[in-house]
Structure formats: C-alpha cells, structure tokens
Predicted model as a PDB file, atoms N, CA, C, CB and O in Angstrom, pLDDT in the B-factor column:
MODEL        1                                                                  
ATOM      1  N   UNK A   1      -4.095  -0.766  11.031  1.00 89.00           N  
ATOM      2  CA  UNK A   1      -5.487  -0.461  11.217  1.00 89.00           C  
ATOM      3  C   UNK A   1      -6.206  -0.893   9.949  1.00 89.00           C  
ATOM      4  CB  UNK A   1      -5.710   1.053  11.530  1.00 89.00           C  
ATOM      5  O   UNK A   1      -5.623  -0.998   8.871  1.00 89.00           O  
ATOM      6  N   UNK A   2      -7.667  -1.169  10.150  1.00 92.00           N  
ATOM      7  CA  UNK A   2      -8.503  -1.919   8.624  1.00 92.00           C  
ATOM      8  C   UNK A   2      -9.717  -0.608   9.147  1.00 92.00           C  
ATOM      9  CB  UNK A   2      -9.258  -4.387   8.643  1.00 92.00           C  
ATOM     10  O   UNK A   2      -9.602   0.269  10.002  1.00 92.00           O  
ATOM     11  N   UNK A   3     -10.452  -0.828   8.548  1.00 92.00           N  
ATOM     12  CA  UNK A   3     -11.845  -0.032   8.915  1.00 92.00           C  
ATOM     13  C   UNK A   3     -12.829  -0.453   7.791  1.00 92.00           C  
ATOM     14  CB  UNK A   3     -11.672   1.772   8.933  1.00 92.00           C  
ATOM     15  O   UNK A   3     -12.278  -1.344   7.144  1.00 92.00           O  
ATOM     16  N   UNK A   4     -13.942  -0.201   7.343  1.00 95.00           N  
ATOM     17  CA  UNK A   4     -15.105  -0.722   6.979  1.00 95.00           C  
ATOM     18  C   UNK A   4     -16.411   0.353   7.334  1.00 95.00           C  
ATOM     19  CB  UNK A   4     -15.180  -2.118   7.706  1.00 95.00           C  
ATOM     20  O   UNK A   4     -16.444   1.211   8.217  1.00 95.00           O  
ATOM     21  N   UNK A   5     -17.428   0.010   6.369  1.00 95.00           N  
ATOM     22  CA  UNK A   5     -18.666   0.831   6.555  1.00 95.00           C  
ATOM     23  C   UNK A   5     -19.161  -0.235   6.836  1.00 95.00           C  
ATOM     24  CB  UNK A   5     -19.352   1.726   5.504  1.00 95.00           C  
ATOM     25  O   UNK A   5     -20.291  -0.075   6.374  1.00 95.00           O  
ATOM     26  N   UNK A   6     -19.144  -1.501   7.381  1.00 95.00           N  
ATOM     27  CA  UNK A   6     -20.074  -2.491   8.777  1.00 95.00           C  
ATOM     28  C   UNK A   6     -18.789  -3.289   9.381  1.00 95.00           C  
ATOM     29  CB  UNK A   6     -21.598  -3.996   8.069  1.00 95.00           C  
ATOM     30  O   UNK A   6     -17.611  -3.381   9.036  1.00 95.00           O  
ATOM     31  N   UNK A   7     -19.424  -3.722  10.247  1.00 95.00           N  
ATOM     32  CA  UNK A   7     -19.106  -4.539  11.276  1.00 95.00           C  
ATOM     33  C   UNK A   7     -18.241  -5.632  10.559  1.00 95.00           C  
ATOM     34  CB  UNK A   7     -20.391  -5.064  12.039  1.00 95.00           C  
ATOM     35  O   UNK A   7     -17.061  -5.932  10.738  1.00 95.00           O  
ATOM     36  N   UNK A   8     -19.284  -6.196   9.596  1.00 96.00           N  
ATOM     37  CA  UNK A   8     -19.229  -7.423   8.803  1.00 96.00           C  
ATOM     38  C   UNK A   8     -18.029  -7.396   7.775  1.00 96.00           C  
ATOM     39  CB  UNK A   8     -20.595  -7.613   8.049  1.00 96.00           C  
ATOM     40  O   UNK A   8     -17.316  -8.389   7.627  1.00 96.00           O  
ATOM     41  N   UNK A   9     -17.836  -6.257   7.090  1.00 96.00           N  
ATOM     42  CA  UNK A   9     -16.933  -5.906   6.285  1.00 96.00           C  
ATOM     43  C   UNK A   9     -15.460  -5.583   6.559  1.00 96.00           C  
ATOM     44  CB  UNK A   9     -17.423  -5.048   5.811  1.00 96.00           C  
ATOM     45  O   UNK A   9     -14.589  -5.291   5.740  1.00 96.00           O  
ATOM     46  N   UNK A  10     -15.333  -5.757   8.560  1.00 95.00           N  
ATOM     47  CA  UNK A  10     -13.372  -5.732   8.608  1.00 95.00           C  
ATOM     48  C   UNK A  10     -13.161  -7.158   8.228  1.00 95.00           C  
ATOM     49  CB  UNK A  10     -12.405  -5.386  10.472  1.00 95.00           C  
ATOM     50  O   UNK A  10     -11.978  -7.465   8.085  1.00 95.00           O  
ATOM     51  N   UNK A  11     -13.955  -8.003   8.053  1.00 94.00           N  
ATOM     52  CA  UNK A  11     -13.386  -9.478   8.047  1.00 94.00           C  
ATOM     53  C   UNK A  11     -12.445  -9.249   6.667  1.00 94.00           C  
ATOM     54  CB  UNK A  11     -14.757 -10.893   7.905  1.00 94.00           C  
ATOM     55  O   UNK A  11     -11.244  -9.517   6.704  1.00 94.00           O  
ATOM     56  N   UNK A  12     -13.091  -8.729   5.440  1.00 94.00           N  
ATOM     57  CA  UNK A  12     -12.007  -8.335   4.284  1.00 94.00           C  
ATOM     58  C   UNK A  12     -11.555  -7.070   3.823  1.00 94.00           C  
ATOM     59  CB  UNK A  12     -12.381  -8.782   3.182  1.00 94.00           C  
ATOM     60  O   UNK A  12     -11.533  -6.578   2.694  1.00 94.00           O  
ATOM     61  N   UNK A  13     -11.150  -6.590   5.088  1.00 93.00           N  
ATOM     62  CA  UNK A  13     -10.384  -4.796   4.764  1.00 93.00           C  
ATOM     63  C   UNK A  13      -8.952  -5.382   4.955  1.00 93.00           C  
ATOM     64  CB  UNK A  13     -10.813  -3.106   6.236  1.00 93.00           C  
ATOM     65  O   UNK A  13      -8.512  -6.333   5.601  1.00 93.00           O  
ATOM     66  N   UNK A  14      -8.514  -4.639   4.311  1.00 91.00           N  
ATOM     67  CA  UNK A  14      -6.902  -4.662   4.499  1.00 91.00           C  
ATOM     68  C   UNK A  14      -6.548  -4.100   4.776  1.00 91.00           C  
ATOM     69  CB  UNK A  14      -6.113  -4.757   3.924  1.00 91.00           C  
ATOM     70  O   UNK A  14      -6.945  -2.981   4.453  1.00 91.00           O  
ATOM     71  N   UNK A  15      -5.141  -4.255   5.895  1.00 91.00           N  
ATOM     72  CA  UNK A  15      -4.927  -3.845   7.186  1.00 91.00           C  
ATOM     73  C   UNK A  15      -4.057  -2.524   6.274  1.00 91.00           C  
ATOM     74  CB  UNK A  15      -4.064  -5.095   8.456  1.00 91.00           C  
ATOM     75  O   UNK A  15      -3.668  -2.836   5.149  1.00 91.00           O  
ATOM     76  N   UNK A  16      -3.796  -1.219   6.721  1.00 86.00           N  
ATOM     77  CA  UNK A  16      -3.191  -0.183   6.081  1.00 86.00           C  
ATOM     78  C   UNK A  16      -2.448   0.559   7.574  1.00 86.00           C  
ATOM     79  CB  UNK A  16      -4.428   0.807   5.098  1.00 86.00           C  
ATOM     80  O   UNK A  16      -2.828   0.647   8.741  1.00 86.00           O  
ATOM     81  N   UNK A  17      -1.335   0.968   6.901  1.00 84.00           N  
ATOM     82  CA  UNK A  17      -0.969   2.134   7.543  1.00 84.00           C  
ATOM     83  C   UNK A  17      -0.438   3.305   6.903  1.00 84.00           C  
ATOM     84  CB  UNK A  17      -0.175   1.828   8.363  1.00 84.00           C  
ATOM     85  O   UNK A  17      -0.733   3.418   5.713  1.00 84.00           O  
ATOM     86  N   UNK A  18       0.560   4.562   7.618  1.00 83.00           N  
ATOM     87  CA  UNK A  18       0.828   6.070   7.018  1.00 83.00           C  
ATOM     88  C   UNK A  18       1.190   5.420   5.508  1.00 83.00           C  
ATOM     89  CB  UNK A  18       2.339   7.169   7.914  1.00 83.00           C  
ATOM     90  O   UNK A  18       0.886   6.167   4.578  1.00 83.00           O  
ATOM     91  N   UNK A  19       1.728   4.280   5.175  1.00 82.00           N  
ATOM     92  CA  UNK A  19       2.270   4.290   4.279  1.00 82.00           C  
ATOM     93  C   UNK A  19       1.732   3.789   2.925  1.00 82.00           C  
ATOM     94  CB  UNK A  19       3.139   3.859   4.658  1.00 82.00           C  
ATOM     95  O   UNK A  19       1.931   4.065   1.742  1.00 82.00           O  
ATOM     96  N   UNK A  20       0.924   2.890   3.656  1.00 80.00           N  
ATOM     97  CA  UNK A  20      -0.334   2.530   2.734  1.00 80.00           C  
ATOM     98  C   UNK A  20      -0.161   0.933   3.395  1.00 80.00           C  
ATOM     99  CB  UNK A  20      -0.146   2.798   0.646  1.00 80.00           C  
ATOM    100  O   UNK A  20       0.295   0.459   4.436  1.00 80.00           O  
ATOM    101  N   UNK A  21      -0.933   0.309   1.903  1.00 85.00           N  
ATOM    102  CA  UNK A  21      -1.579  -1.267   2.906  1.00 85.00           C  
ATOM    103  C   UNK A  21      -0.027  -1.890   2.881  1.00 85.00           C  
ATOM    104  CB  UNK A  21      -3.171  -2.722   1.828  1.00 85.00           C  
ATOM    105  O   UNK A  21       0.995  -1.736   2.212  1.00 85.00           O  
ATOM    106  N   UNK A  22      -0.472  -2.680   4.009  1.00 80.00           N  
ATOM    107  CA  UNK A  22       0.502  -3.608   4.684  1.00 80.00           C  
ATOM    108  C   UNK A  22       0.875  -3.013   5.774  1.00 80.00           C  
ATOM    109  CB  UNK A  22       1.677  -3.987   3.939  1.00 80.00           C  
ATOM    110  O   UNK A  22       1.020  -3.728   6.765  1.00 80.00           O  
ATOM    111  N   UNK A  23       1.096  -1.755   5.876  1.00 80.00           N  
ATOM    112  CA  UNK A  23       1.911  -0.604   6.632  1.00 80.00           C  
ATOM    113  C   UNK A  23       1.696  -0.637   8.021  1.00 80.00           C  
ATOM    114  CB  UNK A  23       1.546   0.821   6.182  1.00 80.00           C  
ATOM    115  O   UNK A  23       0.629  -1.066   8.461  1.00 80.00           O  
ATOM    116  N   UNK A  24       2.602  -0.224   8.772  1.00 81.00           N  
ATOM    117  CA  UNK A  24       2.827  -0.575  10.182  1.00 81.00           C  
ATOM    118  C   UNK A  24       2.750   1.340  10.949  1.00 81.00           C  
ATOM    119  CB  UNK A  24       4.725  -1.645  10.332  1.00 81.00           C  
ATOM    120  O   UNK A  24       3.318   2.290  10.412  1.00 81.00           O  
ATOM    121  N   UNK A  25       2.100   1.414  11.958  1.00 81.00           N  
ATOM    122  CA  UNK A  25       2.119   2.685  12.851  1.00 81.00           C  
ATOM    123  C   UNK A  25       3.920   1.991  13.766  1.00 81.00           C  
ATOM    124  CB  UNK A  25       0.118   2.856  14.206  1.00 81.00           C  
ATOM    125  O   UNK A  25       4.359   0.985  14.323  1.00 81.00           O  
ATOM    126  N   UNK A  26       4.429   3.656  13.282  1.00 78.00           N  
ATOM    127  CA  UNK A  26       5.797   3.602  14.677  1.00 78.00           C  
ATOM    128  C   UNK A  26       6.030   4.491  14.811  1.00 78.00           C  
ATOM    129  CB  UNK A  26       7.176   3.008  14.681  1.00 78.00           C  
ATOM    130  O   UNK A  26       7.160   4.690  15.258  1.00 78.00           O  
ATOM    131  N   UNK A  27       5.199   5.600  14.544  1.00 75.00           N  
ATOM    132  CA  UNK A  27       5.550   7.060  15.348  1.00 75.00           C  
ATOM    133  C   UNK A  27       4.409   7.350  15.921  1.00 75.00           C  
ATOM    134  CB  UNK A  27       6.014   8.383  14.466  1.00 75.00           C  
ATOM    135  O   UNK A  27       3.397   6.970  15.333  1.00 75.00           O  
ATOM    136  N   UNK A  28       4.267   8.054  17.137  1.00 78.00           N  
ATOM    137  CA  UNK A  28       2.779   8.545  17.802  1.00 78.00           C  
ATOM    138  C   UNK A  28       2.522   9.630  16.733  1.00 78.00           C  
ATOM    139  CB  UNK A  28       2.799   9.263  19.625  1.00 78.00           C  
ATOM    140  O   UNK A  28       3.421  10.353  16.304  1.00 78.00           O  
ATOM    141  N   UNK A  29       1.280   9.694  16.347  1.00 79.00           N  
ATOM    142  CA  UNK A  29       0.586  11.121  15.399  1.00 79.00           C  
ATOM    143  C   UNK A  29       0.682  10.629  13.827  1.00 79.00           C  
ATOM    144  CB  UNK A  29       1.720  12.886  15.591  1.00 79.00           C  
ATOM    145  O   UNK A  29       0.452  11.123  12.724  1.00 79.00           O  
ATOM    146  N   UNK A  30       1.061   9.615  14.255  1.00 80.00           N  
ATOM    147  CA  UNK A  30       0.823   9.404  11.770  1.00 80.00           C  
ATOM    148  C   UNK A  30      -0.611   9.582  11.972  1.00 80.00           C  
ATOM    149  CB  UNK A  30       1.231   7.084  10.450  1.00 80.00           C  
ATOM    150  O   UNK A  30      -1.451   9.272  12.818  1.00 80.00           O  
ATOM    151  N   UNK A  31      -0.563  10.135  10.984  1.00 81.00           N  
ATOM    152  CA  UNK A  31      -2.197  10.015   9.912  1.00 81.00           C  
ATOM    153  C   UNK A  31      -2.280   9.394   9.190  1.00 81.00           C  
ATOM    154  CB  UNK A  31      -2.743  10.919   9.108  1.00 81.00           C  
ATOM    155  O   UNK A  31      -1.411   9.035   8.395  1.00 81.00           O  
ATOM    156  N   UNK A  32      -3.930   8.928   9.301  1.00 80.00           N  
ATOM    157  CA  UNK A  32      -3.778   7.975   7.833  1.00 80.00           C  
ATOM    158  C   UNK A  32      -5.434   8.346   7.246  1.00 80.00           C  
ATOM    159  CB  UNK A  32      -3.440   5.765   8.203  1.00 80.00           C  
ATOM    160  O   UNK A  32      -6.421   8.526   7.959  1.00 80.00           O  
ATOM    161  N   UNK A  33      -5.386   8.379   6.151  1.00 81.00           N  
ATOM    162  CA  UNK A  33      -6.967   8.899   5.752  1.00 81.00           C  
ATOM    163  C   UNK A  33      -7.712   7.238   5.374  1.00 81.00           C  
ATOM    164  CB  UNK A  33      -6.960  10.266   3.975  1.00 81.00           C  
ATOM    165  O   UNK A  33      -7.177   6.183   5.034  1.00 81.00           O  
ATOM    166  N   UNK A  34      -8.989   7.566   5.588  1.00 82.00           N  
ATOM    167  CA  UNK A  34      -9.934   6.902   5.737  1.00 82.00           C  
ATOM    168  C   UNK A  34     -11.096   7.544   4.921  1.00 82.00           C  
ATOM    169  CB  UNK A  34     -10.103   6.728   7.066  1.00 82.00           C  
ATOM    170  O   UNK A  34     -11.563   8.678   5.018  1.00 82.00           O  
ATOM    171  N   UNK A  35     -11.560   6.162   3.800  1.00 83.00           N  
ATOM    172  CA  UNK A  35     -13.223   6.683   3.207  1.00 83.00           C  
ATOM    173  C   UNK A  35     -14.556   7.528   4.322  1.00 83.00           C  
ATOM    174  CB  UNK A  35     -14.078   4.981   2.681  1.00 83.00           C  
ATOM    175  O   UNK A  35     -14.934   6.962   5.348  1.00 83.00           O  
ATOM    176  N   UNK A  36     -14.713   7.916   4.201  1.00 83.00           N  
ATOM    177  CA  UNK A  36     -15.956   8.625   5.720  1.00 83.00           C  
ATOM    178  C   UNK A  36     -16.934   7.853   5.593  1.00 83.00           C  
ATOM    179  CB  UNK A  36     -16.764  10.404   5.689  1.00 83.00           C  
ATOM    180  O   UNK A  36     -17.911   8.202   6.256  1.00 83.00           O  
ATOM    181  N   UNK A  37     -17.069   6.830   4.928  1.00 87.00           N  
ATOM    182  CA  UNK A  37     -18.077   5.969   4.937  1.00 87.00           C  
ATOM    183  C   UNK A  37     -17.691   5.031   6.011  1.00 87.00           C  
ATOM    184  CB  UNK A  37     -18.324   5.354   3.616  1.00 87.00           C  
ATOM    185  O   UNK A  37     -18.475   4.328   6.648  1.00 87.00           O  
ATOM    186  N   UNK A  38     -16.621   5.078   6.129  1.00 89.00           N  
ATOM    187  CA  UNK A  38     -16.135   4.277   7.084  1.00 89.00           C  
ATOM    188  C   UNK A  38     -15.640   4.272   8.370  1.00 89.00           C  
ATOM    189  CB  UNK A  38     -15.529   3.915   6.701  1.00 89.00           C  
ATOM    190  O   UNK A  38     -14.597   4.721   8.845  1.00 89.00           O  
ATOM    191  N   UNK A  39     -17.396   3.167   9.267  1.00 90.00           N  
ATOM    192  CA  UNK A  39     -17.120   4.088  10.661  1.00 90.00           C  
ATOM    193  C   UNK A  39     -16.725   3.061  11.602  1.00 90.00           C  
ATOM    194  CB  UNK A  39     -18.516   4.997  11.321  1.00 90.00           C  
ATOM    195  O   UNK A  39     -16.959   3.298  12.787  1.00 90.00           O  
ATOM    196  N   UNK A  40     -16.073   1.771  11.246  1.00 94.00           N  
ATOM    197  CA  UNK A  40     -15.939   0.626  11.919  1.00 94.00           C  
ATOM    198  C   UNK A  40     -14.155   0.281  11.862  1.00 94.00           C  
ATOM    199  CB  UNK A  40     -17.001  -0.541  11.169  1.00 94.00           C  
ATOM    200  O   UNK A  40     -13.647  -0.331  10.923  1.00 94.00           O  
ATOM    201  N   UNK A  41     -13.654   0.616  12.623  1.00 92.00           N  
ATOM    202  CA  UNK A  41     -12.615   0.526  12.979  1.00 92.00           C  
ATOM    203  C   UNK A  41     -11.599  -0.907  13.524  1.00 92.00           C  
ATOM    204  CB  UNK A  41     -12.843   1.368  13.701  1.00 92.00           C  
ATOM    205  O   UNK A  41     -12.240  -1.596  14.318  1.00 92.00           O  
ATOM    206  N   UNK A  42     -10.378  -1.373  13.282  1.00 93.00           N  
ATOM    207  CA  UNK A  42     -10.393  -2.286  14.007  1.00 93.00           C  
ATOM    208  C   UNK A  42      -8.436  -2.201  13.793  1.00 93.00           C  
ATOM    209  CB  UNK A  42     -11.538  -3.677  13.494  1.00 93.00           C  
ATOM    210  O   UNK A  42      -7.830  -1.939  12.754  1.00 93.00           O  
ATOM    211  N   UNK A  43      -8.030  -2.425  14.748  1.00 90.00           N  
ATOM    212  CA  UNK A  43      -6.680  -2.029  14.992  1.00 90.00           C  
ATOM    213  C   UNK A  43      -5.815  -3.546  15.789  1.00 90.00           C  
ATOM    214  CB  UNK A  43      -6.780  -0.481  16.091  1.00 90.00           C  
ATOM    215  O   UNK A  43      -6.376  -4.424  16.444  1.00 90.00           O  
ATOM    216  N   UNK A  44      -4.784  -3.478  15.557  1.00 88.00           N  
ATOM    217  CA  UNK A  44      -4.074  -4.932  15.741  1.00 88.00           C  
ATOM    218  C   UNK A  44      -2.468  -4.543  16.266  1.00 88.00           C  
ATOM    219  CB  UNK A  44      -4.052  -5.924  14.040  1.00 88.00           C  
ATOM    220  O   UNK A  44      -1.822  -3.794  15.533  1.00 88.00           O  
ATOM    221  N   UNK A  45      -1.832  -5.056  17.537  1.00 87.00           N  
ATOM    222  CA  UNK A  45      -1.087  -4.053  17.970  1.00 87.00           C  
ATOM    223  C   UNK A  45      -0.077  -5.559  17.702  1.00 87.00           C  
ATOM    224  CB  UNK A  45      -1.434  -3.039  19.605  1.00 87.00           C  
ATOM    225  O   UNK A  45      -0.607  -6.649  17.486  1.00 87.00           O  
ATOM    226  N   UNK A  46       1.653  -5.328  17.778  1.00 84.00           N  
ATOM    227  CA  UNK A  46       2.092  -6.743  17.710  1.00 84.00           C  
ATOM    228  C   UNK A  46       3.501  -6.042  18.823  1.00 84.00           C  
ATOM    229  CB  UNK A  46       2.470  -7.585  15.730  1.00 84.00           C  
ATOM    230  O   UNK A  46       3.974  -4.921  18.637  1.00 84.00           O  
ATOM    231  N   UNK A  47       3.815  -6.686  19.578  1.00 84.00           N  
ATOM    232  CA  UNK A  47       4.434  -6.280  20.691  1.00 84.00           C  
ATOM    233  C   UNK A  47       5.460  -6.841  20.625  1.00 84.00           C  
ATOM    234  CB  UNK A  47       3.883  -6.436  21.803  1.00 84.00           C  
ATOM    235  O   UNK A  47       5.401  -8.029  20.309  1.00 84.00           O  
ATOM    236  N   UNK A  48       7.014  -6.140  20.932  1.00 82.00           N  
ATOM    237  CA  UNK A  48       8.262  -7.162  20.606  1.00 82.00           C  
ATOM    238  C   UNK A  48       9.260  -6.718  21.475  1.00 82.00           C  
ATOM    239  CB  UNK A  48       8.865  -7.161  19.035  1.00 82.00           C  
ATOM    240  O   UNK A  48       9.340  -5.495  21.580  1.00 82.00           O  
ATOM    241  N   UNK A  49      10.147  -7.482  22.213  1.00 81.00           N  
ATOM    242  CA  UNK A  49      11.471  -6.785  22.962  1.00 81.00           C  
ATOM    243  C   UNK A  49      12.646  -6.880  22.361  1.00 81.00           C  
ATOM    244  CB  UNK A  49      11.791  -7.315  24.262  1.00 81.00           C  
ATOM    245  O   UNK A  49      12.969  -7.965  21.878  1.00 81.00           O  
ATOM    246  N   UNK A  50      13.506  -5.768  22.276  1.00 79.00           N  
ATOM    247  CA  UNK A  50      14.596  -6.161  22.047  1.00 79.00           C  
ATOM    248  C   UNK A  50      15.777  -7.391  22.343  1.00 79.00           C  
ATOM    249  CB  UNK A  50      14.809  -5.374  22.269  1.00 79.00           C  
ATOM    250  O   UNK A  50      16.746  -7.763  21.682  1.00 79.00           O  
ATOM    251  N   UNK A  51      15.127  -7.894  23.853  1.00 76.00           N  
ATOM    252  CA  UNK A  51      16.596  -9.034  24.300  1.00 76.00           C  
ATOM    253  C   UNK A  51      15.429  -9.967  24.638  1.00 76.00           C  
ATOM    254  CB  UNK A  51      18.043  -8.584  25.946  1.00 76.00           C  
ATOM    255  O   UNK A  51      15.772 -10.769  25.506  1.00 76.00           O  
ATOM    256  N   UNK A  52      14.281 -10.111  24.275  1.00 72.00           N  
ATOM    257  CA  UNK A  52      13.746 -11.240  24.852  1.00 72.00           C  
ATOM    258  C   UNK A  52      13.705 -12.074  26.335  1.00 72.00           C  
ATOM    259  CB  UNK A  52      14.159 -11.880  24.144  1.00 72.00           C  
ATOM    260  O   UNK A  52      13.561 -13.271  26.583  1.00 72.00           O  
ATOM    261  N   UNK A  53      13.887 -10.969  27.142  1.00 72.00           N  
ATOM    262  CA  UNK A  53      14.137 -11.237  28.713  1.00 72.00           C  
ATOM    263  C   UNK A  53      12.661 -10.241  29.083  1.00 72.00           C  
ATOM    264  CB  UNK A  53      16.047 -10.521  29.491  1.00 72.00           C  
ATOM    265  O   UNK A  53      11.897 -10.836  29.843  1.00 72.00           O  
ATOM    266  N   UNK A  54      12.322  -9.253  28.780  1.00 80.00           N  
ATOM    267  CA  UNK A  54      11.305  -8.687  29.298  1.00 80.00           C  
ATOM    268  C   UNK A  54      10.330  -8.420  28.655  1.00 80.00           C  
ATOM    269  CB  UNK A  54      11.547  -7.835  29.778  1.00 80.00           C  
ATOM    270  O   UNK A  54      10.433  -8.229  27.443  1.00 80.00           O  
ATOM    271  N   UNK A  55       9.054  -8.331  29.347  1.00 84.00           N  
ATOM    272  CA  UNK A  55       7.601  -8.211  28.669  1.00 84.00           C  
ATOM    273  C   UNK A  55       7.211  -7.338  27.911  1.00 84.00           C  
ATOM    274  CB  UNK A  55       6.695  -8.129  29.405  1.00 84.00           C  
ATOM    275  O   UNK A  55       7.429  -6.419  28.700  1.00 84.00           O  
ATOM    276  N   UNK A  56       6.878  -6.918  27.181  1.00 84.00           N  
ATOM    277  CA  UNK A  56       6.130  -5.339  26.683  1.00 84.00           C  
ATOM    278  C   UNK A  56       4.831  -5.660  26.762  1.00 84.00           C  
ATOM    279  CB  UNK A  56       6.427  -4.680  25.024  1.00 84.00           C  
ATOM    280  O   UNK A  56       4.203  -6.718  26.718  1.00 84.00           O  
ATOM    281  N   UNK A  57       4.524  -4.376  26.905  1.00 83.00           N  
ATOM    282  CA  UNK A  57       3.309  -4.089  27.619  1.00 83.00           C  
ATOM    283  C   UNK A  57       2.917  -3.043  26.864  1.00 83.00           C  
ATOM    284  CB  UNK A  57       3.392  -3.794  29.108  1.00 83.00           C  
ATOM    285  O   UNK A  57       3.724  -2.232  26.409  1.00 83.00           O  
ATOM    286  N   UNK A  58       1.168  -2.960  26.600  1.00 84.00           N  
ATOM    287  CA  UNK A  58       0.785  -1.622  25.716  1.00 84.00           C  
ATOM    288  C   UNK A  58      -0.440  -1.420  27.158  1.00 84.00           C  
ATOM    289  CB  UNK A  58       0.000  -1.925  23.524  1.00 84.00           C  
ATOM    290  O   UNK A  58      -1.304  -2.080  27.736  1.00 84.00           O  
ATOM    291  N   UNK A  59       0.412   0.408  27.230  1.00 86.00           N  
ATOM    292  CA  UNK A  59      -0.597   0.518  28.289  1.00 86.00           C  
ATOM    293  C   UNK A  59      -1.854   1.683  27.305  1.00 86.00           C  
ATOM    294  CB  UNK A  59       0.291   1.306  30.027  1.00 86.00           C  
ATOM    295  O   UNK A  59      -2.766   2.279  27.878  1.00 86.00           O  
ATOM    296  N   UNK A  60      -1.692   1.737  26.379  1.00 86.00           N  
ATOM    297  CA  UNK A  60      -2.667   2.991  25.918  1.00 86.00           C  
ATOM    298  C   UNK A  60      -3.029   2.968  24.385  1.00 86.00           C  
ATOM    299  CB  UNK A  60      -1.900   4.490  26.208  1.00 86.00           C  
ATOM    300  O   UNK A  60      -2.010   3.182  23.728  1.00 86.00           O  
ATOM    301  N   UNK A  61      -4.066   2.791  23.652  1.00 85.00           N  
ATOM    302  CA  UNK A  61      -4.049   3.366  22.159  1.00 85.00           C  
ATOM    303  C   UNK A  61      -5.375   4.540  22.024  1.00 85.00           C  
ATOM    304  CB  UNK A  61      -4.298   1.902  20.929  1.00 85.00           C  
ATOM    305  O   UNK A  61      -6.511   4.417  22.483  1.00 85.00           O  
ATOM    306  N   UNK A  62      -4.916   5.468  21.392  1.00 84.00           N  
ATOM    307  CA  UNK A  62      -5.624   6.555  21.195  1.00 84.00           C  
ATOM    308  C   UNK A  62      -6.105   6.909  19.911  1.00 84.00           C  
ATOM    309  CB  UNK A  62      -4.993   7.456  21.619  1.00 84.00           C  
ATOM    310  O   UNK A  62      -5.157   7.391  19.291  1.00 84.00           O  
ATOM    311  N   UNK A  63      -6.957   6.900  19.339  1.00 84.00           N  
ATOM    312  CA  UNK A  63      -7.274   7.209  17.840  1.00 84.00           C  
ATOM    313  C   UNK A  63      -8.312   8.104  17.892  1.00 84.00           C  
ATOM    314  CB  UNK A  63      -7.683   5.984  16.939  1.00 84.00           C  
ATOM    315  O   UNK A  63      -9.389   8.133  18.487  1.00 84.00           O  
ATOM    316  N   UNK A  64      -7.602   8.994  16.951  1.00 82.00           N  
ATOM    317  CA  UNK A  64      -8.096  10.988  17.021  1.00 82.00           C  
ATOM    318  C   UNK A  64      -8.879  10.454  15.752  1.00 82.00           C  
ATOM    319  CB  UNK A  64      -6.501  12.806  16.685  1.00 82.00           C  
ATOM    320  O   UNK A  64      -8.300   9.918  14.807  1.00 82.00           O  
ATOM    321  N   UNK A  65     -10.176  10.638  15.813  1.00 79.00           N  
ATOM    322  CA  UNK A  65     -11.156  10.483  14.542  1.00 79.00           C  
ATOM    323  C   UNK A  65     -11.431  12.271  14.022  1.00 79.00           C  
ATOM    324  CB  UNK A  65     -12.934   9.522  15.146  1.00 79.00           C  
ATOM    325  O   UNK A  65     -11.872  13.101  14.817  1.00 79.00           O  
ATOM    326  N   UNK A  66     -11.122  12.557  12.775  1.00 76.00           N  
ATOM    327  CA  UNK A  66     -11.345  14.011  12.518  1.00 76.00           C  
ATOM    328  C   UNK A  66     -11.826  13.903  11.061  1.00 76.00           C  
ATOM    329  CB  UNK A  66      -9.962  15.012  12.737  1.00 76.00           C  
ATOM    330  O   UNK A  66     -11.292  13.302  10.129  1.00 76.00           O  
ATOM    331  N   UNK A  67     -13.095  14.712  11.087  1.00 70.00           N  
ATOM    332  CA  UNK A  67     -14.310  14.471   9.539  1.00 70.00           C  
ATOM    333  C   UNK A  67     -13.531  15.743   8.929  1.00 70.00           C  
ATOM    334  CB  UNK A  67     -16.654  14.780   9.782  1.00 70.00           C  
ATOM    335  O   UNK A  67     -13.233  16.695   9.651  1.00 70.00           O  
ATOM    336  N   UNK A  68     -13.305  15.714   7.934  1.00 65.00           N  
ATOM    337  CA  UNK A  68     -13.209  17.190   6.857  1.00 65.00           C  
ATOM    338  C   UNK A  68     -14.030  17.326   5.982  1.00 65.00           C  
ATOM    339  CB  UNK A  68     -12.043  17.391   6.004  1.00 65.00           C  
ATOM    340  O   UNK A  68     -13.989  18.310   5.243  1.00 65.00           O  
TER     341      UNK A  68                                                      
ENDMDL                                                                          
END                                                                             
C-alpha cells in the first residue's frame, strides 16, 4: 500500500507494508499506520500459484480506515 495527502502525490509514495517500506501484506488484519494527512490511498495486489497450472483470483480487498 502507498498513500499521500493528493491524488498527485502516490506517483512518489513508497509502497509500505506491517513491516515497513518495501513490505508485503500476507496475513488478513496487519496494521499499518499512516500520516492522517493522508487520505489518498492506493494498493497493488501481485497474484501467484503454487504449480502454475491454475489461476488466482482476488475476489475481495477490504481496508478498515480508523482515525485516533
């Protein structure tokens, strides 16, 4: 995931995850904190099979936005 306070500004966010930048989501429910300035979101999914005979498919992404 990248995020940004505009539109204009995911072009140079760097992509982060739980672990920090570079970082990849692989459990459902990581958290990851975010500046609150930042309300532009942009998420990048990369899909892979184990035997290369069948498709994967993403049927769902859900992102719980929560202000503290």
């Amino acid at each position: 995931m990248r995020s940004a306070a505009s539109e204009s500004g995911l072009a140079d966010a760097a992509w982060t995850g739980p672990g920090g930048e570079d970082g990849h989501f692989k459990d459902s429910g990581a958290a990851l904190n975010l500046p609150a300035a930042h309300r532009w979101l942009q998420y990048r999914a990369t899909l892979t099979t184990p035997n290369g005979g069948s498709t994967p498919v993403l049927e769902a992404v859900h992102i719980d936005v929560r202000e503290e």
